[in-house]
N, C-alpha and C positions, 0 to 999 in steps of 0.2 A: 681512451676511446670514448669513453661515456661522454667525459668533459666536452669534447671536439664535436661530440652529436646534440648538444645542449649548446653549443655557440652555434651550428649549420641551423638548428631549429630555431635558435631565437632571429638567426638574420631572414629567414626564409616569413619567419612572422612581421620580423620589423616592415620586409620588403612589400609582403602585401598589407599590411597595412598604410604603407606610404601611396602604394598603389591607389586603393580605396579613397585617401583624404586627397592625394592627387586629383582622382574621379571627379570626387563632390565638389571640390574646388572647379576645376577647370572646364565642367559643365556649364554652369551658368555662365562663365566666360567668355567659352565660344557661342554660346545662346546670344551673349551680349555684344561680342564681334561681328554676329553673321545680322544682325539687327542693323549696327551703324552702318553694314557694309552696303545694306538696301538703302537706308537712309542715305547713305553717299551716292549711290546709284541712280538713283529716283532723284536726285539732285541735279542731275544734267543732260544735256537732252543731245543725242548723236543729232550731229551734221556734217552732212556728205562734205567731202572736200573738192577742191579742183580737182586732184589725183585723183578724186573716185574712193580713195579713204574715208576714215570717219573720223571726225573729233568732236570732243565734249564743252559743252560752254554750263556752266551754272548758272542755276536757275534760283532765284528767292523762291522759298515755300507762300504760298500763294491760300488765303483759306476761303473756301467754298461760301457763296453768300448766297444766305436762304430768308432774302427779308420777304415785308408786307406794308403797304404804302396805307399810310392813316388820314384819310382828306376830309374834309371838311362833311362828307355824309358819316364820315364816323362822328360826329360831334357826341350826338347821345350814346358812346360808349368812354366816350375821352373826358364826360363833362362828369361821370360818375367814377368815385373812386375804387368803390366796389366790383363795378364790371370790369373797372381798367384792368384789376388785381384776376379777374376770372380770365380775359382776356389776353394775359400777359402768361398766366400759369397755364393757358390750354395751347398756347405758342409756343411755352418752352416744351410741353410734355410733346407736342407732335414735330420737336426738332427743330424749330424755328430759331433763326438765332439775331437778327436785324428788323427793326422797326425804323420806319419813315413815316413820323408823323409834319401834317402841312403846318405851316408856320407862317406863310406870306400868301394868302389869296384874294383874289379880285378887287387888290387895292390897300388891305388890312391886313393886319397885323392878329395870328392867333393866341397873342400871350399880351402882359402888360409890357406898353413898349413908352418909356421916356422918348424915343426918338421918334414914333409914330405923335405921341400928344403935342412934343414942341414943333413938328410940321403943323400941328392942324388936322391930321386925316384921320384921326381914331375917336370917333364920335362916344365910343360903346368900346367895352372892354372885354373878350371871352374870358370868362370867367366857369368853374367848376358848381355844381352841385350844391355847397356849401361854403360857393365865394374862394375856395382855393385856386390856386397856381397851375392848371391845366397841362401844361408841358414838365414843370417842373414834379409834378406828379407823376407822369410816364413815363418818365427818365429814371425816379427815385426805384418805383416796382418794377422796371424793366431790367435794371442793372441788379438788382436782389435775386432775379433769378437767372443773371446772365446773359443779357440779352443786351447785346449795341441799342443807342438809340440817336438815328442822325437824323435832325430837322431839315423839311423838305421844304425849300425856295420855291414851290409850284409856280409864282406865275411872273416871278424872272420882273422882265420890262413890261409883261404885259397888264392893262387894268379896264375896267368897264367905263363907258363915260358919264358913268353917273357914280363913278364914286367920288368922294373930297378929294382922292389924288387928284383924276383927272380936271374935277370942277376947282380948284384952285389954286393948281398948276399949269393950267395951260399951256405957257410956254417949254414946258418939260416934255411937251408930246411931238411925235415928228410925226408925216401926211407923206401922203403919194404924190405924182406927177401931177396929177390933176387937183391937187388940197385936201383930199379928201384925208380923213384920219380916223378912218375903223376901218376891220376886216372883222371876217365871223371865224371864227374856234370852235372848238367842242365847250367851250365855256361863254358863247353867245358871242354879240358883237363888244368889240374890244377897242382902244386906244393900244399904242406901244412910246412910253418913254423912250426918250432917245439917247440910245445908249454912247455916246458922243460927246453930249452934253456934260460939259463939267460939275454942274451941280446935281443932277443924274447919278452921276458914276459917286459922287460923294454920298446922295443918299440910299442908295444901295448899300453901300461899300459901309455906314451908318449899322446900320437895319441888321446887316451879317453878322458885323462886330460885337452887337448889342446880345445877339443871340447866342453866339459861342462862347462869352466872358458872361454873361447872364447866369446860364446853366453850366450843369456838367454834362451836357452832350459831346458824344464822340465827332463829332462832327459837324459838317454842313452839304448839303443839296442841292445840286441846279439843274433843272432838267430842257425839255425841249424849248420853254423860253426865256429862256437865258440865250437870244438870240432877237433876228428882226426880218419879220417878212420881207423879201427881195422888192418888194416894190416899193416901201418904204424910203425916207433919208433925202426927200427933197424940201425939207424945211429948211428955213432961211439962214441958221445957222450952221448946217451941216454942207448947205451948197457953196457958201463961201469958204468953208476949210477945205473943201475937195477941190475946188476952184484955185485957192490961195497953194496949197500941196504940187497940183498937178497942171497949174497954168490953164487948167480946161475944164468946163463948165462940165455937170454931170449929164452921161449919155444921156440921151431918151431912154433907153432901151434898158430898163432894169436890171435886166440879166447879162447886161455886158460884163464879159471875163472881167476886164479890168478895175468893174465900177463894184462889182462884187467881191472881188478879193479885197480892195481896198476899205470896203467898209468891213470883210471878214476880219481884214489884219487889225482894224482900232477896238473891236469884240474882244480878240484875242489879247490887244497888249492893256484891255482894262481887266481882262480875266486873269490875266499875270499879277496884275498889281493887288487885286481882288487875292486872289493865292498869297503873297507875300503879306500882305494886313494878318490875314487869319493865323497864319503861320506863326508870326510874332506876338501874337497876343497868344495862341494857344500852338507847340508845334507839332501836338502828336497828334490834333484836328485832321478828321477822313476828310479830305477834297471830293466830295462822290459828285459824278454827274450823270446825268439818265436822260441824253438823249434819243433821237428818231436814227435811222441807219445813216451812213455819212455821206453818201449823193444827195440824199432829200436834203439833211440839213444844213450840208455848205450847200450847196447849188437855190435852196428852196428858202432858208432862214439863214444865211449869212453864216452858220455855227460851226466855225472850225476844228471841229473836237478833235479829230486827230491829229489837228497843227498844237491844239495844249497838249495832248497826253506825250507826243512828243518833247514838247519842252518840259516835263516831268511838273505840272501841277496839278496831275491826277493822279490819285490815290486810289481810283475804285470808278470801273464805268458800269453800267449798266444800262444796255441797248432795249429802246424800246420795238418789242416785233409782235403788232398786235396784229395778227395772223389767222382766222379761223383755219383755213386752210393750212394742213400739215406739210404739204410742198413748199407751196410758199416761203412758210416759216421756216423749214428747215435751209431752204436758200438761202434766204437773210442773216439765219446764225452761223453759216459759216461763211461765211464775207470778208473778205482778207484785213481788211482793220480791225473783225472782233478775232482772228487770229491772232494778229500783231500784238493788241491788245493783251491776251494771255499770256504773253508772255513775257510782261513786266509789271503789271497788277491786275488786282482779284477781278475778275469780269465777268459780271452777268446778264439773264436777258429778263427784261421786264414781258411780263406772261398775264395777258387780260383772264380773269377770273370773273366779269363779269358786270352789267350794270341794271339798275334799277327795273330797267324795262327793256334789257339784253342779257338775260341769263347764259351763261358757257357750261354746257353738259361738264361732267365730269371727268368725260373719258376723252375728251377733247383736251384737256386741262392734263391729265394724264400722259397723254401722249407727246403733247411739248413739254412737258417738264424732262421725260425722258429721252429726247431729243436732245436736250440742252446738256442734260447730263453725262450723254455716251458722250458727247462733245468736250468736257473736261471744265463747260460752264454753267455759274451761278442759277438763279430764280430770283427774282421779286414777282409778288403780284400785286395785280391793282381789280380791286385794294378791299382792304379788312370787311368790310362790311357785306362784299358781294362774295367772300369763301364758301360760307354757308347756307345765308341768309335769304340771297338772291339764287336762288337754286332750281333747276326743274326735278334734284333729287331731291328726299325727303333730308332730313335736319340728321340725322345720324348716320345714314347711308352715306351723304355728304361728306361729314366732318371722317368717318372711317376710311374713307377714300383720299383724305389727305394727310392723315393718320400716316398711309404706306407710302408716301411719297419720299419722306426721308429718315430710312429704316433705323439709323443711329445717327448720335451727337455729332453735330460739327461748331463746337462752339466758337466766337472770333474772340481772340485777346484782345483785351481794354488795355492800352497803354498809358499810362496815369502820367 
């Protein structure tokens, strides 16, 4: 009797103790089950069927972009290594995770460019504080604290007619109906390379190259001119290949469907080939582009952005919806192509923060970004220097109000 009540108690012990390491174990198991099961979850997104059923399509994890655009009025913060370093550590503490600094404006080149000196067009070289490497400096301290950094193409075809592009390449510029060859921008009056031209599209295609094998940038940038005013492309050589193409001479009428799409289609297949260059010298280079909404800019600038993103040589769009008005804005970001959009790369909206002598309240600034975000998309703003700087709040009141903007990390992975 005893013996058999010393075997019942030791198995009654063995058993809760199997119990117990059972427990410990398989706690964190299903912790770790019910984790991937959301992560499987959250992976795909229900769609109604014909039947009225549902089914599931997969979706890439897609990571939230929370840049800030560096143009050419940031200079005095880009030209100091110091500030860069202050500038880069108060971006990553308030969750920042993408810089776009400019790299190609009003003609020049922002870095040392072998391809800018054997054109001819780079008189003067930007250069840092202490004669350093400007770009390759904000790349170096932006990636030490985690922070993308993809050089911004700001002015595409376009350049001023007094810079050495324009003055000693003339024939590189294409004119209107009537010859004329400027329009006004928000960047003054302009020329437009002609995107058509084969020597054009080479030194373009030059200029990008140089920039993404140059540095270790994540990438490359084109934004809204990366394209060509619709009244443009009646230069001498452009009316003979639409001529020589389509047996017929180009409409009057600028805005003819047909004369439009066909200068959209030769944007789009140098944008193709423009994508496949960069691809092969660098392939894990972000294709970003940062267009105007897509009526404006096929219908208005020839810019077929959602015929590329379609043929998959976008990596990353961000729509520009420079909006005061919170209706407005809210219209624009949800527009069925920055839907489409979302749903096969990161997509965000470019959010005006302000300019020199057009400050944006903060609570304006506030209210689109939260917009953007019930919405499932990105931020950029434009740009660095008007965050704070350019403010009707005071300098701390400011910078704490974009403090709460993005209350935890979203950092993007660097793919080496």
């Amino acid at each position: 009797m005893k013996s058999s009540f010393f075997v019942q108690s030791w198995r009654r012990r063995c058993i809760k103790a199997c119990r117990q390491i059972s427990l410990k174990y398989l706690f964190p198991l299903l912790v770790f089950i019910s984790f991937v099961t959301v992560l499987l979850v959250d992976s795909f997104t229900p769609v109604i069927t014909e039947s009225g059923g549902f089914s599931a399509i997969a979706q890439i994890p897609r990571q939230e972009i929370r840049g800030v655009w560096m143009t050419n009025n940031d200079f005095d913060t880009l030209k100091n290594r110091a500030t860069v370093q202050d500038a880069v550590s108060q971006l990553r503490r308030m969750n920042f995770n993408t810089i776009y600094p400019v790299v190609w404006n009003s003609g020049y080149v922002m870095h040392p460019s072998a391809v800018a000196q054997r054109a001819g067009i780079q008189p003067f070289v930007y250069k840092g504080s202490d004669g350093h490497d400007i770009l390759a400096d904000l790349i170096t301290q932006a990636h030490r604290k985690g922070l993308l950094v993809i050089p911004w193409f700001e002015f595409g075809f376009m350049a001023p007619p007094t810079s050495e592009l324009a003055m000693n390449y003339p024939d590189w510029f294409t004119q209107k109906r009537d010859g004329s060859q400027t329009s006004i921008s928000a960047a003054g009056e302009v020329m437009w390379l002609n995107p058509f031209l084969p020597q054009v599209q080479q030194f373009i295609t030059n200029l990008v190259l140089e920039t993404v094998t140059q540095y270790d940038a994540d990438g490359i940038q084109f934004d809204d001119h990366m394209s060509l005013p619709h009244e443009f492309g009646y230069d001498q050589y452009t009316v003979a290949l639409y001529t020589k193409e389509t047996k017929n001479p180009p409409p009057t009428n600028s805005q003819d469907a047909a004369w439009v799409k066909w200068r959209a289609d030769k944007i789009t297949a140098f944008m193709v080939q423009l994508n496949q260059a960069v691809k092969q010298r660098k392939p894990q280079a972000i294709f970003s582009v940062s267009p105007n909404y897509y009526d404006f800019a096929y219908k208005f600038h020839l810019q077929d952005w959602l015929g590329w993103m379609r043929q998959n040589i976008v990596d990353e769009l961000i729509v520009q919806i420079y909006r005061p008005d919170l209706q407005s804005f809210v219209a624009n970001i949800s527009r069925a192509e920055i839907q489409e959009a979302q749903q096969i790369i990161p997509t965000g909206i470019g959010i005006m923060t302000g300019l020199r002598n057009n400050p944006v309240p903060m609570q304006q600034i506030k209210s689109q970004v939260r917009a953007a975000q019930e919405r499932g998309l990105g931020v950029t703003f434009f740009y660095y220097e008007s965050l704070w700087n350019y403010a009707l709040e005071p300098l701390n009141e400011r910078q704490a109000g974009f403090a709460t903007l993005f209350p935890s990390p979203a950092l993007r992975a660097r793919v080496e």
